[in-house]
Backbone as CSV, one residue per row, in Angstrom:
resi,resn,N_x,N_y,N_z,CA_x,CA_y,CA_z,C_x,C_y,C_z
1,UNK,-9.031,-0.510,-11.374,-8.181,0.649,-11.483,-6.943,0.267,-12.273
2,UNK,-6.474,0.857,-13.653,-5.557,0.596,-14.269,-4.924,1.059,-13.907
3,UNK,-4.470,2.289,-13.734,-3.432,3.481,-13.459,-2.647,3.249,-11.726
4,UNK,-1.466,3.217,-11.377,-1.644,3.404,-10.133,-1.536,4.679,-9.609
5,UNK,-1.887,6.005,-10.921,-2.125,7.182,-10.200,-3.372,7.357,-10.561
6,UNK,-3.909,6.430,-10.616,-5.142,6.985,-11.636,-6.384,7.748,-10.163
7,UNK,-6.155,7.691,-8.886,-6.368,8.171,-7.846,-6.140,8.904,-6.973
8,UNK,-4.624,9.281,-7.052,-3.875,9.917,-6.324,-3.346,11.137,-6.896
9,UNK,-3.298,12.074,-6.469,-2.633,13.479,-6.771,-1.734,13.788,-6.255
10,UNK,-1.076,14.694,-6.388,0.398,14.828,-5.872,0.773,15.016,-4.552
11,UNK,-0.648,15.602,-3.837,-0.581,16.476,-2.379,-0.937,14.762,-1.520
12,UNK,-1.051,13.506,-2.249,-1.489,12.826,-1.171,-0.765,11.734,-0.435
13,UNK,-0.797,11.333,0.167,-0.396,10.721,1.714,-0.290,9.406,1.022
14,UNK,1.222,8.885,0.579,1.467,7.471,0.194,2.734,7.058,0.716
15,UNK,2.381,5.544,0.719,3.323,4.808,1.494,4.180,4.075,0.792
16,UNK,5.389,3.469,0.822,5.647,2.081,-0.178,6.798,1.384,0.537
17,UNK,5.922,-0.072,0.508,7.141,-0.943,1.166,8.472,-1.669,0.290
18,UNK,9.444,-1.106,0.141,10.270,-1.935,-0.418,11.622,-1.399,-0.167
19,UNK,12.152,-2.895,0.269,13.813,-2.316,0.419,14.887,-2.270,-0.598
20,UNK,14.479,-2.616,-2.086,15.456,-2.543,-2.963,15.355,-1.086,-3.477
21,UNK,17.310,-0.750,-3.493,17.512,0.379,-4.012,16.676,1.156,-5.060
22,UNK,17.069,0.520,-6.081,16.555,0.903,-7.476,14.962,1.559,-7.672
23,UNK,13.892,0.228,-7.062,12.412,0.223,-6.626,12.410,1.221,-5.782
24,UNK,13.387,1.807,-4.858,12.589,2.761,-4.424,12.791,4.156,-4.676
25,UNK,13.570,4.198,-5.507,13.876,5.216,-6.536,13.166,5.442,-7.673
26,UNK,12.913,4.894,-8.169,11.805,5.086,-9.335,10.560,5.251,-8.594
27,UNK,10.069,4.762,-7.193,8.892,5.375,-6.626,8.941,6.701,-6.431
28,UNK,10.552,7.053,-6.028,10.211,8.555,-5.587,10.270,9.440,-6.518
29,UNK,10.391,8.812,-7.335,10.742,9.698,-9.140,9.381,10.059,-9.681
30,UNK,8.334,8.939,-9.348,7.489,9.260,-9.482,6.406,9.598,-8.562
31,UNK,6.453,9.794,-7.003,6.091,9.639,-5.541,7.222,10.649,-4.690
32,UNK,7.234,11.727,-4.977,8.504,12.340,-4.661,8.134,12.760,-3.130
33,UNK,7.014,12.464,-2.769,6.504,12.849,-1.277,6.460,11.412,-0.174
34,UNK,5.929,10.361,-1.459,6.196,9.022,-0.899,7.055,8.662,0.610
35,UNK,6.381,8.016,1.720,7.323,7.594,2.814,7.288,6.219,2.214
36,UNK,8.774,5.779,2.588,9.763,4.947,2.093,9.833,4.157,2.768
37,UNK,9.538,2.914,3.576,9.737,2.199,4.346,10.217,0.583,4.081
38,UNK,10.948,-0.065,5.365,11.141,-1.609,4.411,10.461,-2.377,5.760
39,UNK,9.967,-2.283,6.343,9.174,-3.397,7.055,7.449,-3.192,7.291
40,UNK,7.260,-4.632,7.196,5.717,-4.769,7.159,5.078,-3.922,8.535
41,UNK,5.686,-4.023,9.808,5.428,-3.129,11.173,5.619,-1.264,10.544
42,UNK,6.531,-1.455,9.813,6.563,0.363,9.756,5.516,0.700,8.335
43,UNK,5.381,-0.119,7.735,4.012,0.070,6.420,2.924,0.196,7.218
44,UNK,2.564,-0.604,8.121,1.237,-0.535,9.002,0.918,0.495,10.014
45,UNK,2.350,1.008,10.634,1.997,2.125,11.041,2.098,3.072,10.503
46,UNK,2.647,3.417,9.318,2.249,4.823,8.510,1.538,4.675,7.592
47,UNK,0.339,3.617,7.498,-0.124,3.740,6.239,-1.608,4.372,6.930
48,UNK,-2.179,4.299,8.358,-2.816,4.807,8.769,-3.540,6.238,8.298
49,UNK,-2.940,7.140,7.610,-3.682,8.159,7.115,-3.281,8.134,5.444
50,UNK,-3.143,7.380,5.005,-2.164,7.088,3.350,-3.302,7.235,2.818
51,UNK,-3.203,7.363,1.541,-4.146,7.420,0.824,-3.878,6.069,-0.469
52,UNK,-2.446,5.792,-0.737,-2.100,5.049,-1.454,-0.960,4.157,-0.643
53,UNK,-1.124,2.917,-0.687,0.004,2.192,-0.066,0.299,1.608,-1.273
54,UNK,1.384,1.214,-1.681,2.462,0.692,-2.839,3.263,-0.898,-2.069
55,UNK,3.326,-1.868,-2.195,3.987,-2.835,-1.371,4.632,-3.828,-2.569
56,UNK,5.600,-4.033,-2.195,6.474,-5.257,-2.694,6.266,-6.716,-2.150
57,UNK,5.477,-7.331,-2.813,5.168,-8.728,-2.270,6.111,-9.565,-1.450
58,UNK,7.202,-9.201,-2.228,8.825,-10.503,-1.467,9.150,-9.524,0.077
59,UNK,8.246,-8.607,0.171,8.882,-8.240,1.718,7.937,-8.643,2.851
60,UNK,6.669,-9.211,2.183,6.078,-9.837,3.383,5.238,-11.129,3.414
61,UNK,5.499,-10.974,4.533,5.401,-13.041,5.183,3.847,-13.381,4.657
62,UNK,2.976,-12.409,4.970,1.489,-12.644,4.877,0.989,-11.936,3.861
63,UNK,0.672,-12.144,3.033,0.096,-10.988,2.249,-1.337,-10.493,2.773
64,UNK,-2.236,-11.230,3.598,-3.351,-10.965,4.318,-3.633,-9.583,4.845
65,UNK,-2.147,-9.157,5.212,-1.956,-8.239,6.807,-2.476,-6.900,5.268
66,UNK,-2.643,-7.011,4.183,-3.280,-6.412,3.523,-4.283,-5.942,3.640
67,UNK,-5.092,-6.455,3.726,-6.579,-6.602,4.083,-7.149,-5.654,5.256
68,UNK,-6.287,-5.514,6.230,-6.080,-4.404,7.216,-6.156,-3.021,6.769
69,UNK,-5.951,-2.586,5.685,-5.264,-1.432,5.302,-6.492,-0.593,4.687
70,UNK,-7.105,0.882,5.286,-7.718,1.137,4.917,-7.777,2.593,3.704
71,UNK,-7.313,1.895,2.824,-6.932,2.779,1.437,-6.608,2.082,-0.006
72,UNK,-6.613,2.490,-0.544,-5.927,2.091,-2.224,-4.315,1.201,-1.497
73,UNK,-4.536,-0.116,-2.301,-3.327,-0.662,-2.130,-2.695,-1.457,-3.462
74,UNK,-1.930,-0.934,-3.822,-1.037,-1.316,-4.966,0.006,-2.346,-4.592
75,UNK,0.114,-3.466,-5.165,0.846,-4.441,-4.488,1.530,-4.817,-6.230
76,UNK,2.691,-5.213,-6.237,3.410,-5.767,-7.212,4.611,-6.932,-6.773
77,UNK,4.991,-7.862,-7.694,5.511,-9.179,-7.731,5.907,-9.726,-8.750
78,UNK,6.860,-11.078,-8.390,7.197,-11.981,-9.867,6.136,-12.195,-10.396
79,UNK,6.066,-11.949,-11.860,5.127,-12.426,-13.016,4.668,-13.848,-12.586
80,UNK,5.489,-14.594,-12.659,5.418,-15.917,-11.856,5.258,-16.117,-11.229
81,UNK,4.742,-16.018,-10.058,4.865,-16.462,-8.669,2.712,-15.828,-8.354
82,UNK,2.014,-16.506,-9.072,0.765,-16.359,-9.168,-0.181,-16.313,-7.662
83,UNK,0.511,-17.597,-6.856,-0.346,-18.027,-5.788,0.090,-16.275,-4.982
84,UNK,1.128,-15.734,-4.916,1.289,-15.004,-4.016,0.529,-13.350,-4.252
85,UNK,0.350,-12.914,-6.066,-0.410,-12.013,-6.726,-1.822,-12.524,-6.380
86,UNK,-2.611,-13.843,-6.215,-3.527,-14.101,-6.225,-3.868,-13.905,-4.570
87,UNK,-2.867,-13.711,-3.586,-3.258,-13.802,-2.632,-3.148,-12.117,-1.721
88,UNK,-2.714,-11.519,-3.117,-2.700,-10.261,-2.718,-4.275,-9.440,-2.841
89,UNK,-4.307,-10.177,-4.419,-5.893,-9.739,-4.594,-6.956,-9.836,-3.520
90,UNK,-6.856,-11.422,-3.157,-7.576,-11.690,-2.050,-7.877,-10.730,-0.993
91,UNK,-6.910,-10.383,-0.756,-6.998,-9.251,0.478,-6.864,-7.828,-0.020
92,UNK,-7.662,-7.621,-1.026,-8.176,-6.449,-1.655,-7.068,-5.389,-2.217
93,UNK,-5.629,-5.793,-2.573,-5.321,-5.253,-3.324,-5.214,-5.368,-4.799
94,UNK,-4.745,-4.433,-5.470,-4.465,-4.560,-7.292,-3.408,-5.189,-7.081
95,UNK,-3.229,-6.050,-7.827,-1.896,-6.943,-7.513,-1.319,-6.896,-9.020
96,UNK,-0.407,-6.402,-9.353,0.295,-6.157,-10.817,1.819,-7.354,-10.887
97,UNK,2.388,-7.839,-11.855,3.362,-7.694,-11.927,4.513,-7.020,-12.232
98,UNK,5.390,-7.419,-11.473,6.391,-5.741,-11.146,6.698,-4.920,-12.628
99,UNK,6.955,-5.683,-13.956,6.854,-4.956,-14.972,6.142,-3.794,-15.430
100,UNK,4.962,-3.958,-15.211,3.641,-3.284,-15.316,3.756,-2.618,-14.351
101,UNK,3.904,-2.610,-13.019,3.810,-1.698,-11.868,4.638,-0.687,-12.503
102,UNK,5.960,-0.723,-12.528,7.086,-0.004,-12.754,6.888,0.453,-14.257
103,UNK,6.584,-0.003,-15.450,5.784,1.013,-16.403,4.825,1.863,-16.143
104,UNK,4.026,1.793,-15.397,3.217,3.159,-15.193,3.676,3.718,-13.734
105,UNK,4.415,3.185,-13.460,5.212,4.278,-12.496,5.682,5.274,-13.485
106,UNK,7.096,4.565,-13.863,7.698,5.819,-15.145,7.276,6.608,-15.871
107,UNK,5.912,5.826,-16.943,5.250,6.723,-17.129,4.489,8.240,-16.391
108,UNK,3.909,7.820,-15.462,3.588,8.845,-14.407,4.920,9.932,-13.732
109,UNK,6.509,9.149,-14.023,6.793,10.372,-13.239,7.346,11.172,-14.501
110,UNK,7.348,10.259,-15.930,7.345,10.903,-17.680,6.512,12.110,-17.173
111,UNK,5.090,12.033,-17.138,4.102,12.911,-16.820,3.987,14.078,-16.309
112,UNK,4.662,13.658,-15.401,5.313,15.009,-14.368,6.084,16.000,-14.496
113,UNK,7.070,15.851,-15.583,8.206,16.323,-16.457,7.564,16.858,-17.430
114,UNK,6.116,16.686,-18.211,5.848,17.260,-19.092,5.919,16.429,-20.168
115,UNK,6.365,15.049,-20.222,6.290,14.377,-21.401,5.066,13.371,-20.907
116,UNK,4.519,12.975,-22.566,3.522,12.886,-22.998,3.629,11.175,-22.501
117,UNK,4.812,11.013,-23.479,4.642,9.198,-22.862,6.590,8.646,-23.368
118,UNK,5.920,6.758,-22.981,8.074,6.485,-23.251,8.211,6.429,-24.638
119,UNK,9.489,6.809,-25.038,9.805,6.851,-26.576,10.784,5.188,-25.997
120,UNK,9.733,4.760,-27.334,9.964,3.435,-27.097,11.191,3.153,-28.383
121,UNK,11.298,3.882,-29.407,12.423,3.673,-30.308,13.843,4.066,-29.801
């Protein structure tokens, strides 16, 4: 799955763990229904009917507790920091780095607005 909307429609049930300001603003920019949460205990209990969970790697201890989760899980991280993207995969999520996550976020909430794509000039 390239897209991380490439599944989800607007009416559906998504989660995203992250406590930085900014990150979770551009989720809701593009996730404007999105529940917002910053701990791994409150991701797990609302991701229960989600359709999309969204997670920030640096907020949790295990990346395993992934693997639990029964839906689309979008996970993003330092470019660098491989063992911890690789261990996201493991436990069955898309594991992006945060660059890429957050470009087709924008893009997608571009989308939403009616524009086509980023004017990169």
């Amino acid at each position: 799955m390239s897209d991380v909307a490439a599944t989800v429609g607007d009416e559906a049930m998504v989660v995203a763990l992250s406590a930085d300001l900014i990150d979770r603003s551009k989720i809701s920019a593009a996730y404007p229904q999105a529940k917002l949460v910053r701990s791994t205990a409150k991701m797990l209990e609302e991701a229960g009917d989600a359709t999309l969970v969204m997670v920030d790697l640096t907020r949790l201890e295990d990346p395993g507790v992934l693997a639990s989760l029964d839906c689309r899980v979008v996970a993003f991280g330092s470019h660098v920091d491989d063992a911890l993207l690789a261990a996201a995969e493991a436990a069955g999520a898309e594991a992006l780095p945060r660059s890429v996550f957050f470009r087709r976020l924008e893009q997608r909430s571009l989308e939403q607005r009616g524009l086509e794509q980023l004017d990169t000039e």
